[in-house]
C-alpha positions as CSV (number, residue, x, y, z in Angstrom):
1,X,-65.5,-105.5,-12.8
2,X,-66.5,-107.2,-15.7
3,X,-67.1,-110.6,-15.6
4,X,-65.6,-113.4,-17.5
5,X,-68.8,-114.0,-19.2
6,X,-69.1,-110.3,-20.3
7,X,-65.4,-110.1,-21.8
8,X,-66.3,-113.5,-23.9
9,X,-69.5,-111.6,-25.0
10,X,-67.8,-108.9,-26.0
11,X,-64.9,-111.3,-28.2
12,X,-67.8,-113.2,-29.7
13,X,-69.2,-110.0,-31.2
14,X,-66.0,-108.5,-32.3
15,X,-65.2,-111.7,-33.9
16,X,-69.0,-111.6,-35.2
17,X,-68.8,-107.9,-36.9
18,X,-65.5,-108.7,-38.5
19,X,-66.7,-112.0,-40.2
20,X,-70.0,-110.0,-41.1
21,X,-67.7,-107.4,-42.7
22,X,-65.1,-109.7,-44.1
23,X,-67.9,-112.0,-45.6
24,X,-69.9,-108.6,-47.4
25,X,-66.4,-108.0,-49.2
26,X,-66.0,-111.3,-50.5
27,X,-70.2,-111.7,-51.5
28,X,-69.3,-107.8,-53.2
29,X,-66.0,-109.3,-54.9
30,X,-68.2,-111.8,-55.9
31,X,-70.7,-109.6,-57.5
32,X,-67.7,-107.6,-59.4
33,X,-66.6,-110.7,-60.8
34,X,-69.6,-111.7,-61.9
35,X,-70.7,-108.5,-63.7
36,X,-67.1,-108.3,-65.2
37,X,-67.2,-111.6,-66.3
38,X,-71.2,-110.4,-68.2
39,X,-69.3,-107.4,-69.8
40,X,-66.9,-110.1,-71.0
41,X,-68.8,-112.1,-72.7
42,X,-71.0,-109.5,-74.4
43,X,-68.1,-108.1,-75.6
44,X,-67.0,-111.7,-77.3
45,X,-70.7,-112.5,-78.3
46,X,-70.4,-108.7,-80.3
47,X,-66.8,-109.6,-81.4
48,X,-67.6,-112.4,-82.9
49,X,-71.0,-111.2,-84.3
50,X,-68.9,-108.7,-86.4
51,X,-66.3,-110.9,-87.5
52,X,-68.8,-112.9,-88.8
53,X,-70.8,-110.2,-90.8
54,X,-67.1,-109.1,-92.1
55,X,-66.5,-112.6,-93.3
56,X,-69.4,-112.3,-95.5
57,X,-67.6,-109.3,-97.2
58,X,-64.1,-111.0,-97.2
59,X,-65.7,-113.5,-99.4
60,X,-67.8,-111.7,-102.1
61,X,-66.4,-109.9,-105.1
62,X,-66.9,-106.2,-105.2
63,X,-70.1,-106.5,-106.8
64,X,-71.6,-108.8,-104.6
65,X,-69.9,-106.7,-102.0
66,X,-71.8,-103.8,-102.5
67,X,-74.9,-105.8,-102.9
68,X,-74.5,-107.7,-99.4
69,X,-73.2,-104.0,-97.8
70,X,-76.7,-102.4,-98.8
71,X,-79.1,-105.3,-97.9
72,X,-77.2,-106.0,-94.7
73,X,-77.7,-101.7,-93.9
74,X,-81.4,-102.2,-95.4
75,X,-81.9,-105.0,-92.6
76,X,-80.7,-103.9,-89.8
77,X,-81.9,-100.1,-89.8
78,X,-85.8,-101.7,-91.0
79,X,-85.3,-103.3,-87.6
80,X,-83.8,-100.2,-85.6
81,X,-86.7,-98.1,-86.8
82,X,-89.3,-101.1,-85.9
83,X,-88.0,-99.9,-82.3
84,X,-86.9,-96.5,-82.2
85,X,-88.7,-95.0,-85.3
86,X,-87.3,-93.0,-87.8
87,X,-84.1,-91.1,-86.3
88,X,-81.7,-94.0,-86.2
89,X,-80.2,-96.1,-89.1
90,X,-77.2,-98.5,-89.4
91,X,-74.3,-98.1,-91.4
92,X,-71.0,-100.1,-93.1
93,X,-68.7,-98.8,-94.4
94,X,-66.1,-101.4,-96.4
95,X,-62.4,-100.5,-96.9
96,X,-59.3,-102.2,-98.3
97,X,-56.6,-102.8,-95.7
98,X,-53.4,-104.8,-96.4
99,X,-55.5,-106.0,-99.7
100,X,-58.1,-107.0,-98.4
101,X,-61.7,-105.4,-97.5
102,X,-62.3,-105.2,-94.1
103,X,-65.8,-104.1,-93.0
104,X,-67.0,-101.2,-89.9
105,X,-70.3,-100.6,-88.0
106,X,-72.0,-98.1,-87.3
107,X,-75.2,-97.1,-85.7
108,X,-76.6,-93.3,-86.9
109,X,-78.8,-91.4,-84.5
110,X,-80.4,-88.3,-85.6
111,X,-81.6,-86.9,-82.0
112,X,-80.1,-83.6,-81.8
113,X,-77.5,-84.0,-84.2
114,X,-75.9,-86.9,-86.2
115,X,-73.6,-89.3,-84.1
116,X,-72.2,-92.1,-85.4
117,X,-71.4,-94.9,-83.2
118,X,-69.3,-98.4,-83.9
119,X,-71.2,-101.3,-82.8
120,X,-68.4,-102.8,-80.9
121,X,-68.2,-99.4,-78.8
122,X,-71.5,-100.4,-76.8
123,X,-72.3,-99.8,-73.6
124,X,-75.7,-100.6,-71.9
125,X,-78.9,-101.9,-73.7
126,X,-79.6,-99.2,-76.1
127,X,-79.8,-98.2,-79.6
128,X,-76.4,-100.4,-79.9
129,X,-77.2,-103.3,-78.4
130,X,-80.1,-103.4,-80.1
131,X,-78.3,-103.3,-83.6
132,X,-75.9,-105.7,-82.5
133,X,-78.7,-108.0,-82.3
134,X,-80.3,-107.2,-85.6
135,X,-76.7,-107.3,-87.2
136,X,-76.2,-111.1,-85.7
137,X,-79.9,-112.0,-87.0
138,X,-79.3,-110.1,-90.5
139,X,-75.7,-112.5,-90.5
140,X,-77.5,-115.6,-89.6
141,X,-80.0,-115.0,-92.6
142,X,-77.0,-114.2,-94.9
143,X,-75.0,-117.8,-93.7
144,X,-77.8,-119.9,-93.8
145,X,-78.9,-121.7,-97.0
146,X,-81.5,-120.0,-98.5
147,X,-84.1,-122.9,-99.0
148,X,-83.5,-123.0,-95.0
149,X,-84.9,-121.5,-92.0
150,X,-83.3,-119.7,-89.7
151,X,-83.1,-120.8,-86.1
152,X,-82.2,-118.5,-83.5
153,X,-82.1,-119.5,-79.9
154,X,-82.6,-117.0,-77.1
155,X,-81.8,-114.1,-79.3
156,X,-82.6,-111.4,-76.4
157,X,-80.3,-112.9,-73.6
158,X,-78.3,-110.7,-73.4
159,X,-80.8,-107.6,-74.4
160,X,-81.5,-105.0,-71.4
161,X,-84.9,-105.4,-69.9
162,X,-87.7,-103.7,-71.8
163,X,-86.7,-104.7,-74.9
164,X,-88.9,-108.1,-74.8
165,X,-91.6,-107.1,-77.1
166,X,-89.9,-104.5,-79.1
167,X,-87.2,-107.9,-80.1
168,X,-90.2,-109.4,-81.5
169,X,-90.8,-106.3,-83.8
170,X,-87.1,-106.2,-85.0
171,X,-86.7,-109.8,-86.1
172,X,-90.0,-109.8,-88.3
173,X,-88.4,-106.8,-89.5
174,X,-85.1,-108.3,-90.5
175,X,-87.2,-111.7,-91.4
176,X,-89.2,-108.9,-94.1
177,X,-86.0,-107.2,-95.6
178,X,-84.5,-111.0,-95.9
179,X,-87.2,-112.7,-97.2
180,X,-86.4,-115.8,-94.8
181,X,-88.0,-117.2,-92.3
182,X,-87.3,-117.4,-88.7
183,X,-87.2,-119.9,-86.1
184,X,-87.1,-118.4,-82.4
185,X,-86.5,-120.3,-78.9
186,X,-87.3,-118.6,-76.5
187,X,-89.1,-118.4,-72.8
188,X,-90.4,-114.7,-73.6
189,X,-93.9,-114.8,-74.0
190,X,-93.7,-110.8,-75.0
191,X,-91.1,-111.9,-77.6
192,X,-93.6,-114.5,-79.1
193,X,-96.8,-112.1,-79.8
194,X,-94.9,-111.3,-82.8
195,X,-94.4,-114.5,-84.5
196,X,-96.9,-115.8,-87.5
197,X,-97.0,-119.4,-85.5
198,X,-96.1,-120.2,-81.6
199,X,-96.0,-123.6,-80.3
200,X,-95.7,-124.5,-76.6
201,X,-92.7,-127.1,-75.8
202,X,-93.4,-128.6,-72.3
203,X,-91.5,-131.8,-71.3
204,X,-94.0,-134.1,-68.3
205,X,-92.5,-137.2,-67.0
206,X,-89.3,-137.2,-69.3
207,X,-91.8,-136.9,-72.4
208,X,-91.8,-134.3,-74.6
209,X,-94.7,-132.5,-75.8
210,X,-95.1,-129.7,-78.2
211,X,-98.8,-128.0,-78.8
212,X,-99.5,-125.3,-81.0
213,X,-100.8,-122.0,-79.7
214,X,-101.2,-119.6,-82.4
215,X,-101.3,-119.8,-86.0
């Protein structure tokens, strides 16, 4: 017959599998949340990114409309093709709705027939995402004074992996078809090979120190 010793044994493992199991549902919960919770926020982060390149529109006169509607396009596909080459463009397409112009965006790929996507129908870190991040650099450039630089601070956070160096391509692309100049933080060093200047920003002993690297 069993022993007293064995039956505790056997309790303390029972009572060991079913914590190991109850714990990997709650660290997988976790993990749910979490990615859920990154979908969010890219979603907001390309939300507002288009509200803010429609705002540009809401406040321009027809003219200047137009204008703004071609050098935003100009911008943001001279930075799509600086990736992907030549069988992808972006597109906006301004309407009036309720009397006033409300702005759509849309990225074209050629490969194997046209398809027309709206930026804020992303998924993944593809051609989209990718133009979501030239839109938000091409908008920065638009709201910031034009005697001023514009600063942009992580701009590949939230960009899939592999994109590092090709980001550097697309914002000296948008930073040509602007005509301004930009101002990028980040801890990328793939990102930086394409910048005119780098400087190193290092921080010993509660002193910060800032050296120049290129340029």
């Amino acid at each position: 017959m069993p022993c007293d010793c064995d039956r505790a044994a056997a309790l303390l493992e029972a009572v060991r599998a079913e914590y190991e199991r109850r714990k990997g549902r709650r660290d997988q919960l976790f993990r749910l949340k979490a990615e859920r919770e990154a979908r969010l926020a890219e979603a907001r982060r390309k939300a507002e990114t288009a509200e803010a390149a429609a705002r540009v529109f809401y406040a321009a006169s027809a003219a200047a409309r137009e204008n703004a509607r071609a050098r935003l396009e100009r911008a943001v596909t001279s930075a799509l093709r600086a990736v992907f080459g030549p069988g992808v463009s972006f597109a906006v397409e301004v309407a009036d709705r309720r009397g006033r112009p409300e702005a759509e965006f849309y990225v074209v790929t050629e490969y194997g027939g046209a398809l027309k996507t709206p930026v804020l129908d992303a998924r993944g870190g593809g051609v989209v995402d990718v133009a979501s991040l030239a839109l938000r650099a091409a908008v920065a450039a638009a709201l910031t004074p034009q005697k001023a630089p514009v600063v942009l601070d992580e701009p590949g956070k939230h960009l899939s992996e592999g994109y590092s160096r090709a980001l550097g391509q697309l914002l000296r692309a948008v930073a040509s078809e602007t005509g301004r100049q930009f101002i990028v933080v980040t801890h990328d060093p793939r990102v930086a090979e394409a910048a005119d200047r780098t400087f190193r920003v290092e921080i010993e002993r509660g002193v910060t120190r800032v050296g120049q690297t290129r340029g």
